[in-house]
N, C-alpha and C positions, 0 to 999 in steps of 0.2 A: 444512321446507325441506331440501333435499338438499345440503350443502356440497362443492364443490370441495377446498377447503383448510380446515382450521381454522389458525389463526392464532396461537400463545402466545405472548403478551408479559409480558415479566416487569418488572414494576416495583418499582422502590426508590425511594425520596425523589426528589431532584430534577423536582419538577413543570414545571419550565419545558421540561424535556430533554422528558417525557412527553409535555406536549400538542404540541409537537411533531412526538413520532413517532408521535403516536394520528391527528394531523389530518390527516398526510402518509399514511396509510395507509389513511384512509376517504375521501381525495379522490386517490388514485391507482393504488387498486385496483377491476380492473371483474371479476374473477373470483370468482364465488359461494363467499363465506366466512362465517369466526363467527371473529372476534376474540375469544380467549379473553385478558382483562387479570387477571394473575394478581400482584398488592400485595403484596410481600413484608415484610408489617410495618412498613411507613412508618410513622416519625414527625411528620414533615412535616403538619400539617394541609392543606394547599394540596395536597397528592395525593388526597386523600378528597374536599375540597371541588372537586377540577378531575372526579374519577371520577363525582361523583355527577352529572355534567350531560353526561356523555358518553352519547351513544345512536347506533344505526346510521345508517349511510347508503349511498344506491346499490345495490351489490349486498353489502355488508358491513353484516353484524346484529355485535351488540356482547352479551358474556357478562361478567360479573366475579368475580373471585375474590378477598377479601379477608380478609387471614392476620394474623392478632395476632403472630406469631415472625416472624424473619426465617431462612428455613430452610434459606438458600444458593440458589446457582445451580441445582445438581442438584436441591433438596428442591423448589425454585419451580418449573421446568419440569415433574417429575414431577406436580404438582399438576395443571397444564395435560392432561399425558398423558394420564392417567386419565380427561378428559373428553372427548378427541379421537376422532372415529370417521369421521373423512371420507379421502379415498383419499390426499391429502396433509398432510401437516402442517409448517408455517414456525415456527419461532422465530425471535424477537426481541427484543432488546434493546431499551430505552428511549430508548437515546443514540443511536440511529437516526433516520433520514430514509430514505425509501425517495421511489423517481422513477418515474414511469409506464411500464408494461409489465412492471415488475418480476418482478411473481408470473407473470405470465403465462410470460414468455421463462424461468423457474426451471424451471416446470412442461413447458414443449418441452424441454426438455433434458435434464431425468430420463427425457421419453419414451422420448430416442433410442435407450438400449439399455437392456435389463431387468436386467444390474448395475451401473448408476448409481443407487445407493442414496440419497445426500446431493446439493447440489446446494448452492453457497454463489454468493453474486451480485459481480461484482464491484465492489472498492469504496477507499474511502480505507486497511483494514488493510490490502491489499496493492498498497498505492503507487499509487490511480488518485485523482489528487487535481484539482481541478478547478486549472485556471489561475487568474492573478493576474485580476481582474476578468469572470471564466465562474460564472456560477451554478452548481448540483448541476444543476440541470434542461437547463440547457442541453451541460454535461458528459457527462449521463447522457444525451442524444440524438446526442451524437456515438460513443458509445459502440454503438449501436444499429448501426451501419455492420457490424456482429460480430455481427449477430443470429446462432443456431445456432450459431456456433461455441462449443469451452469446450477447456478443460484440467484435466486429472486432478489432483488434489489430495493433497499425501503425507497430511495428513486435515485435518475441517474445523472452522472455526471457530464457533464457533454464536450468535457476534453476531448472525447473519441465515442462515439455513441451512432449505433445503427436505429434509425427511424424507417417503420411501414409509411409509404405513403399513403395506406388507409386510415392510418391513424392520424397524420398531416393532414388530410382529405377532416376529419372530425372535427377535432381539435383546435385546427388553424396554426398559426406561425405563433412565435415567440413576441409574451408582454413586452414591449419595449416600453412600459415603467416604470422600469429595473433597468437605471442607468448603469454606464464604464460595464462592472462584469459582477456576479454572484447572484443568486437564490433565482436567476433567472429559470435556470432547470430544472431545480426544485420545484417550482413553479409548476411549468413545463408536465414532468413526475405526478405531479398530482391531477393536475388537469386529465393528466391519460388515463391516471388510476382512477377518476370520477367516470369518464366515458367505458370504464370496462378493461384498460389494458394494463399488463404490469413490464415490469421491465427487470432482465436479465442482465447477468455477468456469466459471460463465453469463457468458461475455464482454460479453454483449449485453445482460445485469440491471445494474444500479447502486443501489447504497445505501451511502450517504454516511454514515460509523460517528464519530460523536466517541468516538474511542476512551481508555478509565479516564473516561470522563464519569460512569458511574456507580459508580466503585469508588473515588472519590475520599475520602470518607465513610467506607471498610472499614478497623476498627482490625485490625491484626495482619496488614496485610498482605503486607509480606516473609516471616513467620513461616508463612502459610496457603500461599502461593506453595509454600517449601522444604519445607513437611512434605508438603503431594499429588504434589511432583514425587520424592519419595521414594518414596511409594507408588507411583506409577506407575511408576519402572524399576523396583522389585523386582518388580512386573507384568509390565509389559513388554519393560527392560532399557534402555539407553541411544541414542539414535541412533548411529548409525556414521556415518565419515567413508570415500569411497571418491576415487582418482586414475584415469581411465579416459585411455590417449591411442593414438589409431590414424591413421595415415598416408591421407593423401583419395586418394589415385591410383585405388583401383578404383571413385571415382564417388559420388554424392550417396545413390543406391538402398541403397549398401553400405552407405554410412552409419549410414544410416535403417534398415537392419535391424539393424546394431549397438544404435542407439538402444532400439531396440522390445526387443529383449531387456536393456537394460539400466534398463529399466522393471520387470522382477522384481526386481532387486537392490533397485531405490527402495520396492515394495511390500514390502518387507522390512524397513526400517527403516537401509537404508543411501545416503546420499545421493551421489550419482555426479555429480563434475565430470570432465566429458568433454573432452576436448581432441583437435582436427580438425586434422593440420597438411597444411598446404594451399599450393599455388606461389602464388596469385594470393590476392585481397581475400577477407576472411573474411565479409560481414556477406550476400554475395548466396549464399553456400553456403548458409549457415544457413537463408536461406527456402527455398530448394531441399528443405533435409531437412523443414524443418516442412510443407510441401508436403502430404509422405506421412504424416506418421504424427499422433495425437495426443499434444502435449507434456504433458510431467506435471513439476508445479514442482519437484521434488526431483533432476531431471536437467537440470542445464544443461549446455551447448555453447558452446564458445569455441574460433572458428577461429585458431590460428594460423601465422603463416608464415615465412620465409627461413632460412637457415641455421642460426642459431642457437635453434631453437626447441624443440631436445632439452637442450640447454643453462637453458632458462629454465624448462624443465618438471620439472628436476633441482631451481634454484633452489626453484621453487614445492613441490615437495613435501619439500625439507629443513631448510624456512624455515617453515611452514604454522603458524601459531598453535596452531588445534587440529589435531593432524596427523593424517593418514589413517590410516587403520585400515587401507587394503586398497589396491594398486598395481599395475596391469595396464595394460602397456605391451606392445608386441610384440617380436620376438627384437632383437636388433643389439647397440650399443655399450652405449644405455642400460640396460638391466638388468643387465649387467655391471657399470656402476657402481653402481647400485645395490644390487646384492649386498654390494658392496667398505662401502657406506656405511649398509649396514643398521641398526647401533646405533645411528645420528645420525637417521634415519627413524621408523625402528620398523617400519614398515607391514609384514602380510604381502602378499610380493612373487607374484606370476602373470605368468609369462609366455603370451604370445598366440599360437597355431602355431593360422590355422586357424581351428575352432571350441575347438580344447583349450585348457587354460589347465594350462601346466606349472609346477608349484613347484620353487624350487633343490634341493628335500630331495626331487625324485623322485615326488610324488604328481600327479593330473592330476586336473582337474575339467572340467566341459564349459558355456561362455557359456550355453546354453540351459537349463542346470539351476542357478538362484537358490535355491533349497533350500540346494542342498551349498554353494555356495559361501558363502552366507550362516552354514553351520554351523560352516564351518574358520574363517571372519574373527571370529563369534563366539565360539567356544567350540572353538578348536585342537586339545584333543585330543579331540576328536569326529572331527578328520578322518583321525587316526593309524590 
């Protein structure tokens, strides 16, 4: 049989989670697959005894893989990998629920352009929870109103995540030196985003994640957590924090072109709160801009408005818990104070003329090139 998707699901103990996500995915998936269930060493009798009565259904045939070790997140998926040969490949969690159309609308949406590498559906990890007495199913079809649409992903989670296997084919399997479970995908995320691909959230997908449902059980897990997010910034270094604020007067379009360029700075590992100051209501600008461009979660936008809003945007970046790394506002009064309050900030300061972006110390960098600028907020005397 010629597979659409191959399927990896990794399982750990909790069998009640499992049949769950096994039953919800052979009665609500109609795209030709092979569930590959991949046991990561359960002890759990009830995982072996619930496997062995498990067989296909519809258009999903059932595969199993069953590991005496428990070899991690990375070492289980890899397992999966290595049996995978169909054009797409889904991972899965155990603590999952997936709802009808799922794979399908995953798979329209990696079509849409050939570097959307990953594709993640959306779901309860990032805040779409059903209401107080709304089912997942009934949830997951109002959600459907957003068929085709998505949003770029700063990278993805792989609770539930459609991988090309052109970009598997690139790329390779998952570091397994990021032991138990975390920053493996992140990992993963950037790797793809170095070879060219980005990775999507399928507005219109829904899979409902009981999220630590299956990590509940993992001893050492603060310990596993700090030691892979160790390795992973000596990899890849720490996220940055970025203050982005521009004046609405030349229109929604300028905006939007601002935004779009400021979508490099985000595939760089620098996260950009943007700020719109605007005469009238902020919430009917905002659809305005998302109108044009595609949003990408690591750029948000917050209009706001009246006089004092050079004032509040002082407050916010002198006050910021984790503070900015990087501060780009345009000429006027503000950056002048800001200069004056530079030790209490920190941030390196940009001013906005334009397309240039002038530093108080003389040097200039240009909004359309995220490289450089990413090079001086990182690593400052790279820009000297």
């Amino acid at each position: 049989m010629n597979y659409t998707c191959d399927i990896i699901l990794l399982s750990y103990e909790s069998p009640d989670l499992l049949k769950a996500c096994v039953e919800s995915v052979l009665e609500r998936t109609h795209v030709p697959s092979r569930l590959i269930i991949v046991d990561n060493g359960s002890k759990d009798p009830g995982v072996a005894g619930y496997l062995g009565g498990v067989h296909g259904k519809g258009a999903v045939t059932v595969e199993k893989v069953m590991s005496e070790v428990n070899s991690g997140f990375a070492g289980g998926i890899n397992k999966g990998l290595r049996l995978a040969d169909a054009p797409f490949v889904c991972l899965l969690n155990n603590d999952c629920v997936v709802t009808e159309g799922w794979l399908q609308e995953m798979i329209d949406i990696a079509g849409r352009r050939p570097d959307i590498g990953m594709v993640c559906p959306e779901s309860s990890t990032f805040g779409s929870r059903p209401a107080e007495g709304v089912s997942i199913e009934d949830h997951a079809l109002i959600l459907k109103a957003k068929k085709g649409r998505y949003t770029e992903l700063g990278h993805a989670i792989f609770f539930a995540c459609l991988l090309k296997k052109d970009l598997i084919d690139k790329v390779g399997h998952l570091d397994e030196i990021f032991r138990g479970v975390c920053y493996e995908d992140t990992d993963y995320s950037l790797r793809a985003l170095k070879a060219g691909y980005i990775t999507a959230l399928a507005e219109g997908a829904y899979v409902y994640h009981k999220e630590q449902g299956s990590r509940r059980k993992l001893k050492d897990r603060e310990e596993i957590y700090a030691r892979n997010r160790e390795i992973f910034e000596k990899r890849w270094d720490r996220l940055y924090r970025s203050f982005y604020m521009e004046y609405g007067s030349a229109g929604a379009a300028a905006i939007a072109e601002s935004y779009e360029l400021l979508k490099g700075l985000a595939r760089r590992r620098i996260y950009v709160d943007m700020w719109v100051v605007r005469p009238e209501g902020g919430k009917s600008f905002r659809e305005k801009i998302f109108d044009s461009v595609i949003r990408h979660s690591d750029v948000t936008v917050r209009a706001v408005t009246g006089p004092l809003a050079r004032a509040r945007a002082l407050w916010k970046i002198l006050t910021k818990k984790k503070r900015y790394d990087l501060v780009i506002v345009e000429k006027g009064l503000l950056p002048v104070m800001l200069m004056f309050l530079g030790p209490l900030h920190g941030a390196r300061l940009m001013i906005r003329d334009g397309m240039k972006l002038k530093c108080p110390d003389g040097r200039e960098f240009d909004l359309s090139d995220p490289d450089e600028i990413a090079r001086a907020v990182k690593d400052p005397q790279s820009a000297q």
